[in-house]
Structures are given as structure tokens and as C-alpha cells.
C-alpha positions as a Markdown table, in Angstrom:
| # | Residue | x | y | z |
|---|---|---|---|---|
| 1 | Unk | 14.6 | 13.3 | -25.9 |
| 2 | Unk | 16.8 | 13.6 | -29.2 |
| 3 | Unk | 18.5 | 16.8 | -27.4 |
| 4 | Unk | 19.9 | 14.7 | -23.9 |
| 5 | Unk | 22.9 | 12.6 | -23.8 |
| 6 | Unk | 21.2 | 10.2 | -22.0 |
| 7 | Unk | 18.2 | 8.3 | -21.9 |
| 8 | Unk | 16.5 | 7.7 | -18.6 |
| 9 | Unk | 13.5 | 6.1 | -17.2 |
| 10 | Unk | 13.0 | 9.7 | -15.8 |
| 11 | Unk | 13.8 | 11.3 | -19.0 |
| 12 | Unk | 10.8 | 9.4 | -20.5 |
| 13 | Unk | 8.6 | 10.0 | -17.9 |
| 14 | Unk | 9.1 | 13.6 | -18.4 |
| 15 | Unk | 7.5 | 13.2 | -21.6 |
| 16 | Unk | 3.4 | 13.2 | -22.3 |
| 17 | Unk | 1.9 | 10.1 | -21.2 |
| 18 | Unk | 1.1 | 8.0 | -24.4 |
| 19 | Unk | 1.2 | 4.4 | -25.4 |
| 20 | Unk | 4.3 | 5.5 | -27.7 |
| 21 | Unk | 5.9 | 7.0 | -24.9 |
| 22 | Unk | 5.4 | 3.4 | -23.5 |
| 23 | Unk | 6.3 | 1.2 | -26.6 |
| 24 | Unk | 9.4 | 3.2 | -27.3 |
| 25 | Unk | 10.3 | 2.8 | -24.0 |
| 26 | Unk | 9.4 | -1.2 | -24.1 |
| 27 | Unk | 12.3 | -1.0 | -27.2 |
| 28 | Unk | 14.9 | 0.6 | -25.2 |
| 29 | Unk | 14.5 | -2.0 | -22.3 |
| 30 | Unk | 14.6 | -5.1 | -24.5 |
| 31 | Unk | 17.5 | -3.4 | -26.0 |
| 32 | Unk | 19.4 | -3.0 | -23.2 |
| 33 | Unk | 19.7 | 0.6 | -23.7 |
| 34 | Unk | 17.6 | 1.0 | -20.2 |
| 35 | Unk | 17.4 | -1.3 | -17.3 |
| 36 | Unk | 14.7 | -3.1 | -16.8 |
| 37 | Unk | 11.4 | -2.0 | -14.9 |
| 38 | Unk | 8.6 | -3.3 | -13.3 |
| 39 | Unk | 6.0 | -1.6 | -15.9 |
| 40 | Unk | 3.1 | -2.6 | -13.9 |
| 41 | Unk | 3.9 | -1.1 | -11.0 |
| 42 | Unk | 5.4 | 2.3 | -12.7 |
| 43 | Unk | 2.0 | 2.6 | -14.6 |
| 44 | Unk | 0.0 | 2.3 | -11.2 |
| 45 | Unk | 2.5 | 4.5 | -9.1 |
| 46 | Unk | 1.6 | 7.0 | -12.0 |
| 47 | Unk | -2.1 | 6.4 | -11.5 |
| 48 | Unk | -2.4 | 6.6 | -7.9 |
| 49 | Unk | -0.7 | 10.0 | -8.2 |
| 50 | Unk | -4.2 | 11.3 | -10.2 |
| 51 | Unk | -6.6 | 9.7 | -7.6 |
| 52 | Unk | -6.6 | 11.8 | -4.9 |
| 53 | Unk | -6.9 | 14.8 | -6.9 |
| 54 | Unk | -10.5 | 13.1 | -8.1 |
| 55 | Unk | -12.0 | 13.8 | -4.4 |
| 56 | Unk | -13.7 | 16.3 | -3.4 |
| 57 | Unk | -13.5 | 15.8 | 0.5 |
| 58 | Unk | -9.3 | 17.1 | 2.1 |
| 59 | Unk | -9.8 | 14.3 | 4.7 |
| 60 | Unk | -10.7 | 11.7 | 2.3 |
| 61 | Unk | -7.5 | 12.8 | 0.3 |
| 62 | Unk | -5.4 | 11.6 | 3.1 |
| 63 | Unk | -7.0 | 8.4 | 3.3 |
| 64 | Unk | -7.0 | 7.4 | 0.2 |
| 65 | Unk | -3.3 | 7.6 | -0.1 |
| 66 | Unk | -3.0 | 6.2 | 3.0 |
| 67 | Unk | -4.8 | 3.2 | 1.3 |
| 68 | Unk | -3.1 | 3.3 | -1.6 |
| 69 | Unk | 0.5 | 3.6 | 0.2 |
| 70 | Unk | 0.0 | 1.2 | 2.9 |
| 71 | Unk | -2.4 | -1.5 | 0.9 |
| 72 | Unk | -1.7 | -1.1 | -2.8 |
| 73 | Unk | 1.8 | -0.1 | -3.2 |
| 74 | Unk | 3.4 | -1.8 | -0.3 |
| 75 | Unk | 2.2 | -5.4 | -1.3 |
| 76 | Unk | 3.3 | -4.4 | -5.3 |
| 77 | Unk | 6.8 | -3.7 | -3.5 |
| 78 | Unk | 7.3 | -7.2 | -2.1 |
| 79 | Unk | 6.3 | -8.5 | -5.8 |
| 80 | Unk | 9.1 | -8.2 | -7.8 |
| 81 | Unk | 8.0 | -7.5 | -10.5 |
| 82 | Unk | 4.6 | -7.3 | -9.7 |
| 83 | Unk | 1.9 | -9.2 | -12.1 |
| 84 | Unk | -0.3 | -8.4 | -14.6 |
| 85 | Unk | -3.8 | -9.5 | -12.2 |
| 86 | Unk | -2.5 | -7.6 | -9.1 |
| 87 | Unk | -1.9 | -4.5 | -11.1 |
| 88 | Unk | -5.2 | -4.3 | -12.7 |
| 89 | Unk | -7.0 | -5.6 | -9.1 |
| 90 | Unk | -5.2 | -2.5 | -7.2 |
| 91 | Unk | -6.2 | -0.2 | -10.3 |
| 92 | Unk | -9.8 | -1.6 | -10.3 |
| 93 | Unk | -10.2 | -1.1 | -6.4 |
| 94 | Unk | -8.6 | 2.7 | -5.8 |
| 95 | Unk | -10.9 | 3.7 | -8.4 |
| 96 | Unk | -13.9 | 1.8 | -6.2 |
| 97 | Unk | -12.9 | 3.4 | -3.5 |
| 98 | Unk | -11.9 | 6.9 | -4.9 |
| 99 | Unk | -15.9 | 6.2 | -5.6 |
| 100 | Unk | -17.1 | 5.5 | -2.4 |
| 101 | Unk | -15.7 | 7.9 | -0.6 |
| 102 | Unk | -16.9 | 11.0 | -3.2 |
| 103 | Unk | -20.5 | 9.4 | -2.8 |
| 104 | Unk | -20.2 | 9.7 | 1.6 |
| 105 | Unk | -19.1 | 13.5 | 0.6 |
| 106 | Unk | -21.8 | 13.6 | -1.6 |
| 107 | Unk | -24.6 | 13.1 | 1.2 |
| 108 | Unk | -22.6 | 14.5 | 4.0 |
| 109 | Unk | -21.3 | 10.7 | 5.6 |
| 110 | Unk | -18.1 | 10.4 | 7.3 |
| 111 | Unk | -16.5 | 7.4 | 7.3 |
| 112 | Unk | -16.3 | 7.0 | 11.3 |
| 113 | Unk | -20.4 | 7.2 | 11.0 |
| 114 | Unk | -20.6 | 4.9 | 7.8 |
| 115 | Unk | -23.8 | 2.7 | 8.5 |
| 116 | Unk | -24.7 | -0.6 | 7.2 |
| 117 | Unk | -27.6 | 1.1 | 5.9 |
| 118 | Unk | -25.5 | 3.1 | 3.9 |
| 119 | Unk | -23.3 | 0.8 | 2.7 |
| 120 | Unk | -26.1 | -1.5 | 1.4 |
| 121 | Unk | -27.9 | 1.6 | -0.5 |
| 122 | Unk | -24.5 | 2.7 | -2.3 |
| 123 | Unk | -24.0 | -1.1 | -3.3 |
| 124 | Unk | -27.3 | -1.6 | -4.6 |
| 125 | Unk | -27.5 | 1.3 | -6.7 |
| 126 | Unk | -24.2 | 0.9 | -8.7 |
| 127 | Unk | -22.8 | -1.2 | -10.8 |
| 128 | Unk | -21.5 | -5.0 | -9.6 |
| 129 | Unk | -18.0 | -3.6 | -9.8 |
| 130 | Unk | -18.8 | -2.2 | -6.6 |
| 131 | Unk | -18.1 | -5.4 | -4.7 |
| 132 | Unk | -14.1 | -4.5 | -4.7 |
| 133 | Unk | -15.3 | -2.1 | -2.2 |
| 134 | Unk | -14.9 | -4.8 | 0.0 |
| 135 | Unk | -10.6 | -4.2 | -0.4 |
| 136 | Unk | -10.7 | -0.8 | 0.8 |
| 137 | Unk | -13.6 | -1.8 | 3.7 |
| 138 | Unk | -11.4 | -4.3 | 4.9 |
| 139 | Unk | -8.3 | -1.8 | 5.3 |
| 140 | Unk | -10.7 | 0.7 | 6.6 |
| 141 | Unk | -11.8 | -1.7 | 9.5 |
| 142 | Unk | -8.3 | -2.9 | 9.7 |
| 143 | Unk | -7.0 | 0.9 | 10.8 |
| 144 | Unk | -10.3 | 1.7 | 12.7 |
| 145 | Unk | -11.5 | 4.3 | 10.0 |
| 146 | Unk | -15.1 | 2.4 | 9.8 |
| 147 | Unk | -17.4 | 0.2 | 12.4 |
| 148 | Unk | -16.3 | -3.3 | 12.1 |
| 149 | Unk | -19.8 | -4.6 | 11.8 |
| 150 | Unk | -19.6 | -3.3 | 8.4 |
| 151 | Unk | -19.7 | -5.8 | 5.8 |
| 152 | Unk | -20.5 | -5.7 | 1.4 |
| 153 | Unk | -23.3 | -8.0 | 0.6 |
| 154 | Unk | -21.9 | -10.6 | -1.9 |
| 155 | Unk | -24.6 | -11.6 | -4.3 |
| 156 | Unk | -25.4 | -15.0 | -4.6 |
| 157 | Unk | -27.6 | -16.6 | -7.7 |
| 158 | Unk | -31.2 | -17.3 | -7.2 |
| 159 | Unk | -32.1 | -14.8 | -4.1 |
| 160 | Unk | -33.2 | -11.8 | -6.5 |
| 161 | Unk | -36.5 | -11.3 | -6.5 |
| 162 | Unk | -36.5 | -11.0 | -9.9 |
| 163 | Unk | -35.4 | -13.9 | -10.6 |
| 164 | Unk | -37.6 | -16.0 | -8.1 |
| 165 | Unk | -40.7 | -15.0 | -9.7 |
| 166 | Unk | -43.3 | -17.7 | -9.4 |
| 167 | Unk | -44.3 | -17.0 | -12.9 |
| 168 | Unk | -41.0 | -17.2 | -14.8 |
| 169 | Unk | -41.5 | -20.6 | -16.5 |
| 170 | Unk | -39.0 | -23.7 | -15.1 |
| 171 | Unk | -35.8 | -24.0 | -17.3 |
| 172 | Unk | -35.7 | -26.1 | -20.0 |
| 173 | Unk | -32.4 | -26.9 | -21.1 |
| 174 | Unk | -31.6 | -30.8 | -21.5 |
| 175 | Unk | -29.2 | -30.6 | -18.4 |
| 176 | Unk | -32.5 | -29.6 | -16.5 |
| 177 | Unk | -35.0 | -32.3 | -17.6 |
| 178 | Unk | -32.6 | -35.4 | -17.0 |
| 179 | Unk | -32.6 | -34.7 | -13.6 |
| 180 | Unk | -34.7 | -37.2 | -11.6 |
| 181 | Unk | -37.9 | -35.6 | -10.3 |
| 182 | Unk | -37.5 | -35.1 | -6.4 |
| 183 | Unk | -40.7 | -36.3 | -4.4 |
| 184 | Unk | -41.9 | -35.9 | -0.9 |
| 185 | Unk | -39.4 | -38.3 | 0.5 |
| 186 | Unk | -36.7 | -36.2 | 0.5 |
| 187 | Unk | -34.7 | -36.1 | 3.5 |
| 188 | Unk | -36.2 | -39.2 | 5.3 |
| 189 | Unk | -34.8 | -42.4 | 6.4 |
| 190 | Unk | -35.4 | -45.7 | 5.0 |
| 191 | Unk | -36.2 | -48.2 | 7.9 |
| 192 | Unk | -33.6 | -50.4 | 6.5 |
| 193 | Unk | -31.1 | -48.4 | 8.3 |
């Protein structure tokens, strides 16, 4: 960097990625010494550069950076700059979907014959992270890629099994015993009515 007569953006980026890389550059910005940049969106436009490269499958190569173009980066375009949560939501949900689309390689599923079936195995056996899934579903409905019966299960609390156990003992924090015991009457109405 010492050996240009300028300092660039591009300069920079030509360097190895490292958070002094970043911090230096941070120093030059608030300096005025470079112009100002949308950070977030530089540090995804670098990531979604490595994602593809993380598939195994040609076709799903082009589709996921048809996602990432068209869904990710265009919407980080219109923000200006683009924030903190939306950076780290696109960045969370490429790497869900880089994911999903390795496991339908994985046991020989195309995304045209996706199955609910499928979907519903893939989401239970992962971790809950797995629900941003739902992002890249939607666009993949959206461009007819996938059936649009195809839906991710949202979990709601109290239907796992495991937690409906006729013997787990009722709770017993205070919030739970002050409330008024409910008897057979529920739901009827008074004749006063």
C-alpha cells in the first residue's frame, strides 16, 4: 500500500482480507482520506462471491447467485447504506440456502421435484437456524424453481411431543399458581344473558 500514490477502496481490497485491513480502512474513511462506503454491503458483496464456490451441484451455482443477485443484493442497493440487521439477515440466509441446496445434491433432489416430504425431513434434522430457509423458498416459488405448495413448518411452543409429556410435572413458578383454576364451565353461557 506504502509503494502507490494513492489510496483506493480497490487498493485495499487488493490486500488479504483481515479485520486490520478493515480498521485501517475505517481510519482512512473517517479521515477523509477515502470516501465513504457502505461497509455492510462491501463485506456481503465480498461474501456472496465465496458461496457459490461452496456447492457442489453447476446448476445450483447459477441459482444461487441468481438468489443472491436478484433477492440479496438488489434490495441492499435500494438501502443506502444498507443496515447492520439486513446485512447479517442476507448473510445468515445464503449460507441457509448454500445449505439446502448441497443437502438436495446430497440425496440426488432437484429443486423442480423438491417434495414437502423432503423439505420437512431436512428441517427437522438441523439446527433451528434452518427456518431462514423460508427466504430463499419464497424466491424459489416466486421464480417457479420449486412447487408452490411448499412451505417450512414454523415451530410453535407446546406441540413437541416432548414437551407434552403427560408425566412432566405442571409448572410451578408463582406466575403459574395465581392463576384462577379453570372448571368445567368454561365456554358456556350464563342464563343471565
Amino acid at each position: 500500500m506504502a509503494a502507490t500514490s494513492s489510496v483506493t477502496h480497490q487498493g485495499l481490497d487488493a490486500l488479504p482480507a483481515s479485520r486490520t485491513r478493515e480498521f485501517v480502512r475505517g481510519l482512512l474513511i473517517e479521515h477523509g482520506i477515502l470516501e465513504p462506503l457502505d461497509l455492510y454491503r462491501a463485506w456481503f458483496d465480498q461474501r456472496a462471491r465465496q458461496v457459490p464456490d461452496r456447492l457442489t451441484n453447476p446448476t445450483h451455482r447459477a441459482v444461487i447467485r441468481r438468489y443472491i443477485r436478484w433477492n440479496h443484493q438488489r434490495r441492499m442497493r435500494q438501502l443506502d447504506p444498507a443496515p447492520q440487521g439486513t446485512f447479517l439477515r442476507s448473510k445468515q440466509a445464503i449460507t441457509v440456502a448454500a445449505e439446502r441446496l448441497n443437502w438436495l445434491t446430497d440425496h440426488d433432489i432437484d429443486l423442480a421435484t423438491l417434495g414437502q416430504d423432503h423439505l420437512d425431513v431436512w428441517q427437522a434434522t438441523g439446527p433451528s437456524t434452518r427456518l431462514m430457509a423460508d427466504r430463499f423458498l419464497v424466491w424459489a416459488i416466486r421464480t417457479r424453481l420449486a412447487s408452490i405448495e411448499l412451505m417450512i413448518q414454523r415451530h410453535h411452543r407446546g406441540i413437541s411431543p416432548r414437551m407434552n409429556t403427560p408425566s412432566s410435572p405442571p409448572p410451578t413458578s408463582p406466575c403459574w399458581t395465581r392463576l384462577p383454576q379453570i372448571g368445567p364451565t368454561v365456554g358456556t353461557r350464563s342464563s343471565k344473558t
